[in-house]
Biopython code that builds the backbone (N, CA, C, O; Angstrom):
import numpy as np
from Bio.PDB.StructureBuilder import StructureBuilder

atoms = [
    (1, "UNK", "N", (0.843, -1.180, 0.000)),
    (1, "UNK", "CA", (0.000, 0.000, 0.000)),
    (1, "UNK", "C", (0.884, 1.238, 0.000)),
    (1, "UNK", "O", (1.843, 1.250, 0.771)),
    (2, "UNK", "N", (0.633, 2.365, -0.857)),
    (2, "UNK", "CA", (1.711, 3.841, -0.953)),
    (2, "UNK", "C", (0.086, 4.640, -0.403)),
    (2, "UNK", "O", (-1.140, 4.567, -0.479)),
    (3, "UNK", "N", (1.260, 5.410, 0.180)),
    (3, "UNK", "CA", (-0.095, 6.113, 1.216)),
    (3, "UNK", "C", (0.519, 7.877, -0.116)),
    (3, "UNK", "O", (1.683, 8.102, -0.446)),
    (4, "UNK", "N", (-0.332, 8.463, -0.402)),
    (4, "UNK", "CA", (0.326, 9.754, -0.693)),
    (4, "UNK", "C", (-0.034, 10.829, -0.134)),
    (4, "UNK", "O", (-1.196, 11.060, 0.202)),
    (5, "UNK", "N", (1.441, 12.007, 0.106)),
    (5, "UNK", "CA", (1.465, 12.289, 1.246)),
    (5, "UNK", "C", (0.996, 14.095, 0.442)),
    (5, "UNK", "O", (0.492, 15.034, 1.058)),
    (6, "UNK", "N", (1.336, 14.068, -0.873)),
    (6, "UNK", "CA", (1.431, 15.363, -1.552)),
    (6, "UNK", "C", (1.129, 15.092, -3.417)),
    (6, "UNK", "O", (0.816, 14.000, -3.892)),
    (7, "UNK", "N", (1.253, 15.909, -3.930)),
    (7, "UNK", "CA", (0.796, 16.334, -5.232)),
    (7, "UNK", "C", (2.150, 15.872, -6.246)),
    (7, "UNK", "O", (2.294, 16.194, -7.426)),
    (8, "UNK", "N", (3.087, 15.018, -5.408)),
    (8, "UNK", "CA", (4.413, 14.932, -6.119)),
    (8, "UNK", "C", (4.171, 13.800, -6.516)),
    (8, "UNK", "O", (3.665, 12.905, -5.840)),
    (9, "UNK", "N", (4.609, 13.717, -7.980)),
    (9, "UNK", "CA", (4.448, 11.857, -8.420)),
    (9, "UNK", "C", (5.828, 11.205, -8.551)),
    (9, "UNK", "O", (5.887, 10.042, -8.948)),
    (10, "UNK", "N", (7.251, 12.069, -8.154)),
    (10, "UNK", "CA", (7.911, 11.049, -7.934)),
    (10, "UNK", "C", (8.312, 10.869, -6.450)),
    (10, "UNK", "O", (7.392, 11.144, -5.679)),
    (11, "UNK", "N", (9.414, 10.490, -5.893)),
    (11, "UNK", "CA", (9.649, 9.688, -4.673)),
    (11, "UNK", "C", (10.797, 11.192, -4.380)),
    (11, "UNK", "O", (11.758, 11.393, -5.122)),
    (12, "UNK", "N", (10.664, 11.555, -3.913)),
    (12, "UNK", "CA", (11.354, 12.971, -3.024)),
    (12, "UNK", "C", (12.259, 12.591, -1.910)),
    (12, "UNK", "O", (13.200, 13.271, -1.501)),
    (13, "UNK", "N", (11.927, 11.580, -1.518)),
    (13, "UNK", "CA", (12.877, 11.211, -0.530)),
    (13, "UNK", "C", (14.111, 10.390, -0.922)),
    (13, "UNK", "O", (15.264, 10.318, -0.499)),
    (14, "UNK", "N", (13.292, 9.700, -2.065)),
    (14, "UNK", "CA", (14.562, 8.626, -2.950)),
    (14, "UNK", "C", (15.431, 10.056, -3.941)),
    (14, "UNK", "O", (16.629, 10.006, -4.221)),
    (15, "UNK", "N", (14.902, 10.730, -4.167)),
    (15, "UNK", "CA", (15.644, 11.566, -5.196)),
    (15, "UNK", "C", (16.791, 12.188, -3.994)),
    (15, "UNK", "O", (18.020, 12.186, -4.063)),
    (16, "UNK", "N", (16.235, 12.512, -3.306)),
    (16, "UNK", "CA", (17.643, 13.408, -1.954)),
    (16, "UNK", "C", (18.656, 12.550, -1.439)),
    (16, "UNK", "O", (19.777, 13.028, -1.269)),
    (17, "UNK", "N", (18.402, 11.178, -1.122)),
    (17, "UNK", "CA", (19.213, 9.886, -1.031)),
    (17, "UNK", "C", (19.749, 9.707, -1.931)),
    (17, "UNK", "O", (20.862, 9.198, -1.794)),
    (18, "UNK", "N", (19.151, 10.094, -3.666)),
    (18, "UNK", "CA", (20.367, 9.746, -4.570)),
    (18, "UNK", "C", (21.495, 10.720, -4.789)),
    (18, "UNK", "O", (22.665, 10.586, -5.149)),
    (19, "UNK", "N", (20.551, 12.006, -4.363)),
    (19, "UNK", "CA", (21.386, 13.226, -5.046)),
    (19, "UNK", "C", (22.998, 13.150, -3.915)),
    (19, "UNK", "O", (24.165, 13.467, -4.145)),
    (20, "UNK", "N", (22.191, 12.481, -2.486)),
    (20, "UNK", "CA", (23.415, 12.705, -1.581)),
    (20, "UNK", "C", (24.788, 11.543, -1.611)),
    (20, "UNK", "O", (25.951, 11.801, -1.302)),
    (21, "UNK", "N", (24.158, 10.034, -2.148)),
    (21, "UNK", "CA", (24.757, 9.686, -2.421)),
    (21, "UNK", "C", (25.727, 9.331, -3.834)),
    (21, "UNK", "O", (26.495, 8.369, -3.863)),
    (22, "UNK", "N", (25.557, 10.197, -4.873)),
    (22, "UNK", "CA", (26.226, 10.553, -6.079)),
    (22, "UNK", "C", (27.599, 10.470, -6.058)),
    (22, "UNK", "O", (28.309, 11.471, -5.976)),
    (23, "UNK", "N", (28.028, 9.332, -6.126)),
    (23, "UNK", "CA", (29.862, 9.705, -6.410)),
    (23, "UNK", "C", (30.457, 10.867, -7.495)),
    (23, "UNK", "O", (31.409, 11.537, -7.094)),
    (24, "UNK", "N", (29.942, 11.120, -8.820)),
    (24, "UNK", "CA", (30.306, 11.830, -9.819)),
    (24, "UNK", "C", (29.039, 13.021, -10.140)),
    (24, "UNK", "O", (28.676, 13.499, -11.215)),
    (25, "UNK", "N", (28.526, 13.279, -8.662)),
    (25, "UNK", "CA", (27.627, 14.567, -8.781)),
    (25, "UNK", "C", (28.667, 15.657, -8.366)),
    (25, "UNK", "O", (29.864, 15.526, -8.106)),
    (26, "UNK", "N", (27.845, 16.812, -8.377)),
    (26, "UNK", "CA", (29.047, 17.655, -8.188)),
    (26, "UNK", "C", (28.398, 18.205, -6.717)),
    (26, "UNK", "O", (27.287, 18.345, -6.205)),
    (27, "UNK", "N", (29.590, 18.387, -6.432)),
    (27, "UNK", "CA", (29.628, 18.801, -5.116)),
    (27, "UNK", "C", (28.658, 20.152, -4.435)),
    (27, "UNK", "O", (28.907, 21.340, -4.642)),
    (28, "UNK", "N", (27.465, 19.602, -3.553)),
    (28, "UNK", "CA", (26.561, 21.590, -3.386)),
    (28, "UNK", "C", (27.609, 22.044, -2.507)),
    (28, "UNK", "O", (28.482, 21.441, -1.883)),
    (29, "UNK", "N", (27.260, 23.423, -2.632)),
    (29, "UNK", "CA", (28.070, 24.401, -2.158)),
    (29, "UNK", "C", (26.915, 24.914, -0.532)),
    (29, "UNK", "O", (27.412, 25.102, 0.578)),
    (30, "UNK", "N", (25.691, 25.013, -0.773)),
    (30, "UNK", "CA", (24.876, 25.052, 0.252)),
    (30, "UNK", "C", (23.584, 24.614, 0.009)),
    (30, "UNK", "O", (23.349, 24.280, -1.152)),
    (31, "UNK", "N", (22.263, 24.496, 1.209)),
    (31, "UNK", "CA", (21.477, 23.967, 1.345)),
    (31, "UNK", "C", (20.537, 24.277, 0.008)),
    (31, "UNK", "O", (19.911, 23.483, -0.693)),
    (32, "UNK", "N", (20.661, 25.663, -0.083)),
    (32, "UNK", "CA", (19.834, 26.085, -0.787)),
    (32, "UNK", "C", (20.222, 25.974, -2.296)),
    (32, "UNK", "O", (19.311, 26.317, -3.049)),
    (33, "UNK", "N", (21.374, 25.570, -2.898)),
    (33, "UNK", "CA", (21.569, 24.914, -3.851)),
    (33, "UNK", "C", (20.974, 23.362, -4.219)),
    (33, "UNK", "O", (20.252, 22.905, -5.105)),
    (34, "UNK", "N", (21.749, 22.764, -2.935)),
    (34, "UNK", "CA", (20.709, 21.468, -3.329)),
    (34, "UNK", "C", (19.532, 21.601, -3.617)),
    (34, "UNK", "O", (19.041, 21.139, -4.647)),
    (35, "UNK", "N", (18.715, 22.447, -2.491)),
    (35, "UNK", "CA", (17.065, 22.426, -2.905)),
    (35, "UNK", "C", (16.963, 22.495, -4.380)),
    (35, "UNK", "O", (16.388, 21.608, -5.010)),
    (36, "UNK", "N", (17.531, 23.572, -4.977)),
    (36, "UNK", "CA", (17.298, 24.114, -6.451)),
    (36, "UNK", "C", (17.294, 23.242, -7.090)),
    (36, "UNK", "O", (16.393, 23.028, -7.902)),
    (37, "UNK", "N", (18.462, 22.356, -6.883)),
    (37, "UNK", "CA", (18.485, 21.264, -8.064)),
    (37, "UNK", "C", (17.742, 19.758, -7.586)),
    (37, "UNK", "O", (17.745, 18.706, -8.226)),
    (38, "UNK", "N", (17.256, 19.971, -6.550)),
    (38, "UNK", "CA", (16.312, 18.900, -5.984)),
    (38, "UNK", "C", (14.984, 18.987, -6.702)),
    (38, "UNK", "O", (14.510, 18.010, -7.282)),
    (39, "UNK", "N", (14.296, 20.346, -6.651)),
    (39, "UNK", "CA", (13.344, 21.342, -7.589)),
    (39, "UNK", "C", (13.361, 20.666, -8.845)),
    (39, "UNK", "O", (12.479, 19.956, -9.327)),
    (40, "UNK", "N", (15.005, 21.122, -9.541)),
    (40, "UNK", "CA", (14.701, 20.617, -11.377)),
    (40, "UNK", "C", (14.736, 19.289, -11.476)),
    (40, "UNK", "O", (14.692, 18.647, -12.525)),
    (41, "UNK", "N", (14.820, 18.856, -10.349)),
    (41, "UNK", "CA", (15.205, 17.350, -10.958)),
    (41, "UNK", "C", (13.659, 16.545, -10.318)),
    (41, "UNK", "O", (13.551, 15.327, -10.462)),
    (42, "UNK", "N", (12.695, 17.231, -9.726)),
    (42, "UNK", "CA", (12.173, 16.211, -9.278)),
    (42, "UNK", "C", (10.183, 17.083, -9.982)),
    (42, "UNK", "O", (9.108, 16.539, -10.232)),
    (43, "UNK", "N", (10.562, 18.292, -10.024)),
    (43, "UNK", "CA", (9.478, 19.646, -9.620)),
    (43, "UNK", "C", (8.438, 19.160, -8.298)),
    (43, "UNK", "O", (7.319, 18.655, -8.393)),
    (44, "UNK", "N", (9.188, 19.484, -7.089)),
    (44, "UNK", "CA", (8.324, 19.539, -6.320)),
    (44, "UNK", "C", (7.864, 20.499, -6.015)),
    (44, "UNK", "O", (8.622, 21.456, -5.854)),
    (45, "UNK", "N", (6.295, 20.686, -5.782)),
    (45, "UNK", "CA", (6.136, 21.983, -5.522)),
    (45, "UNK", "C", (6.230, 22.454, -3.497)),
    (45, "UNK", "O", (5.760, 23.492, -3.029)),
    (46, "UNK", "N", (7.028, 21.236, -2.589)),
    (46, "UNK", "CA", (7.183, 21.426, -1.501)),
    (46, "UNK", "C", (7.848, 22.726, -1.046)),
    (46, "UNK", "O", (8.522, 23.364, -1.855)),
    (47, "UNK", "N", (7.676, 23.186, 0.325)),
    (47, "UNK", "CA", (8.502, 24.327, 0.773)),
    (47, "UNK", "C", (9.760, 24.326, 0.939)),
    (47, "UNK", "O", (10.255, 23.258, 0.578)),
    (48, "UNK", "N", (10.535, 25.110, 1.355)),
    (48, "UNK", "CA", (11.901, 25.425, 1.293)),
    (48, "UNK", "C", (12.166, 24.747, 3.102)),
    (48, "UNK", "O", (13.218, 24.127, 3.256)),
    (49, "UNK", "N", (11.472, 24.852, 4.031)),
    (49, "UNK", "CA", (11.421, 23.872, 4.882)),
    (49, "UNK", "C", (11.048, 22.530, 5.376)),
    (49, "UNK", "O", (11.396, 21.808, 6.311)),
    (50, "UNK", "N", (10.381, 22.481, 4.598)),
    (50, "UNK", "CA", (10.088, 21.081, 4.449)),
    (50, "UNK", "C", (11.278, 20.128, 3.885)),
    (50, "UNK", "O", (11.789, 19.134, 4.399)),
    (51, "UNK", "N", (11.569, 20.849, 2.516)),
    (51, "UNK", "CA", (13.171, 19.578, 2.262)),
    (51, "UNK", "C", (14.253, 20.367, 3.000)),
    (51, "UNK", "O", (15.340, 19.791, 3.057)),
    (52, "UNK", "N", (14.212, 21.005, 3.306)),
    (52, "UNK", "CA", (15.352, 21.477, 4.555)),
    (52, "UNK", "C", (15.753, 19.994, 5.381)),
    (52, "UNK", "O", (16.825, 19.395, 5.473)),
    (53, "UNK", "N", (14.374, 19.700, 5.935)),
    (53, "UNK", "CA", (14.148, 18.922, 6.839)),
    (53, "UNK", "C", (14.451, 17.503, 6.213)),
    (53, "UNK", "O", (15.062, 16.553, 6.701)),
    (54, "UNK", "N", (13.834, 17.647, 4.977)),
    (54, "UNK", "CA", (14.149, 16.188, 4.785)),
    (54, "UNK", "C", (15.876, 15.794, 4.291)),
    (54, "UNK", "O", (16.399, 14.720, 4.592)),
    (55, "UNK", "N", (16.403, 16.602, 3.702)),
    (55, "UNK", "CA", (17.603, 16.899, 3.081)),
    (55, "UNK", "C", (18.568, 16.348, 4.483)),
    (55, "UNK", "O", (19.598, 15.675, 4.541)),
    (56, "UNK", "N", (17.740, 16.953, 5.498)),
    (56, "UNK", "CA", (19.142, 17.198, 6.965)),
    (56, "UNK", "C", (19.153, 15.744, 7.253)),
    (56, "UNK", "O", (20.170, 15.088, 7.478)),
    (57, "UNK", "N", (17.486, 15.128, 7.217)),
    (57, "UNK", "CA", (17.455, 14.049, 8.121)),
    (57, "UNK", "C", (18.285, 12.264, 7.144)),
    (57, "UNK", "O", (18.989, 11.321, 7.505)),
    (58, "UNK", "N", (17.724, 12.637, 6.064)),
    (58, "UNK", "CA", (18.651, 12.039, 4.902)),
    (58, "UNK", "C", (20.133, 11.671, 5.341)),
    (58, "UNK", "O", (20.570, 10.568, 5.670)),
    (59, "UNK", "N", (20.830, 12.972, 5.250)),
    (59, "UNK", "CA", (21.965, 13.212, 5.334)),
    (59, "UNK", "C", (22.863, 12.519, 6.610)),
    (59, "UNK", "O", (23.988, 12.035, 6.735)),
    (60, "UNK", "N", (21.505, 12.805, 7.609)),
    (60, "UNK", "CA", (22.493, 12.200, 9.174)),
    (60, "UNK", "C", (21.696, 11.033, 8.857)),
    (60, "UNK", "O", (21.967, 10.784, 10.031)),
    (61, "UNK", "N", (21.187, 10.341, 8.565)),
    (61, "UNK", "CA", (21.140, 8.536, 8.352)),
    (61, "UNK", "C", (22.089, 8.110, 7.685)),
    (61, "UNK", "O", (22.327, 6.916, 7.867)),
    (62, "UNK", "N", (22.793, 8.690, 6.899)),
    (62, "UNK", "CA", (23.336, 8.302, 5.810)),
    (62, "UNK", "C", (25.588, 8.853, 6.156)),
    (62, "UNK", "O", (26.641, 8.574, 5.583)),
    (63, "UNK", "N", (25.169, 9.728, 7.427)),
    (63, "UNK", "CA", (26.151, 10.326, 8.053)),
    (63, "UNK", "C", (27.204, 11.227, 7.102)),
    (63, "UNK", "O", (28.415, 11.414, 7.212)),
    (64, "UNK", "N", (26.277, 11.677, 6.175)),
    (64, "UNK", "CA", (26.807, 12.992, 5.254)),
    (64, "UNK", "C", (26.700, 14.459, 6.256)),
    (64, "UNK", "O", (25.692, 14.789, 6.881)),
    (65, "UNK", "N", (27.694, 15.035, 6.228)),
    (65, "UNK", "CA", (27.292, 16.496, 6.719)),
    (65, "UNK", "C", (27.563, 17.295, 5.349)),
    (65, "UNK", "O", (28.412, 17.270, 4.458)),
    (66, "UNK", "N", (25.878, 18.337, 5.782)),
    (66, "UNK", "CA", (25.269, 19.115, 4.979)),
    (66, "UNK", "C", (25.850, 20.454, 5.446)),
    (66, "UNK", "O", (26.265, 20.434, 6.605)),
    (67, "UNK", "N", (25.976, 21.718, 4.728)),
    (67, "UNK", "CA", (26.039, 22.776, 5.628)),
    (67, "UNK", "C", (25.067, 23.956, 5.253)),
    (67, "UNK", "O", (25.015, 24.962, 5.961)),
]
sb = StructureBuilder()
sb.init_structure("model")
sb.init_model(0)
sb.init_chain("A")
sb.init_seg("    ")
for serial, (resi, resn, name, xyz) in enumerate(atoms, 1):
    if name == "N":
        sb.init_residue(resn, " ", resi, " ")
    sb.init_atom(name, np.array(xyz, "f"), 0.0, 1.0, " ", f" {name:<3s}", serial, name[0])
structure = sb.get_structure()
């Protein structure tokens, strides 16, 4: 069963897990870069806190530091 949570038809959480784990992505410079290209790559129309949040929590499962 996929429960949906928003108006997004792809997986937002899988796209930030890939973007973070990318060996030959290029490196963000800050949060608000990733978002941007989280944006073109996925068009979510979520807030700028919301993947804040998800971006951070991603990151410390995965034990990437974000800045």
């Amino acid at each position: 069963m996929k429960t949906t949570v928003g108006p997004d038809t792809v997986d937002v959480a899988k796209a930030v897990e890939t973007m973070l784990t990318e060996h030959d992505g290029p490196a963000f410079l800050s949060m608000a870069e990733f978002i941007e290209v989280l944006r073109q790559r996925t068009g979510t129309d979520r807030s700028d806190a919301d993947l804040k949040a998800l971006v951070t929590k991603k990151a410390v499962v995965l034990g990437i530091v974000m800045e």
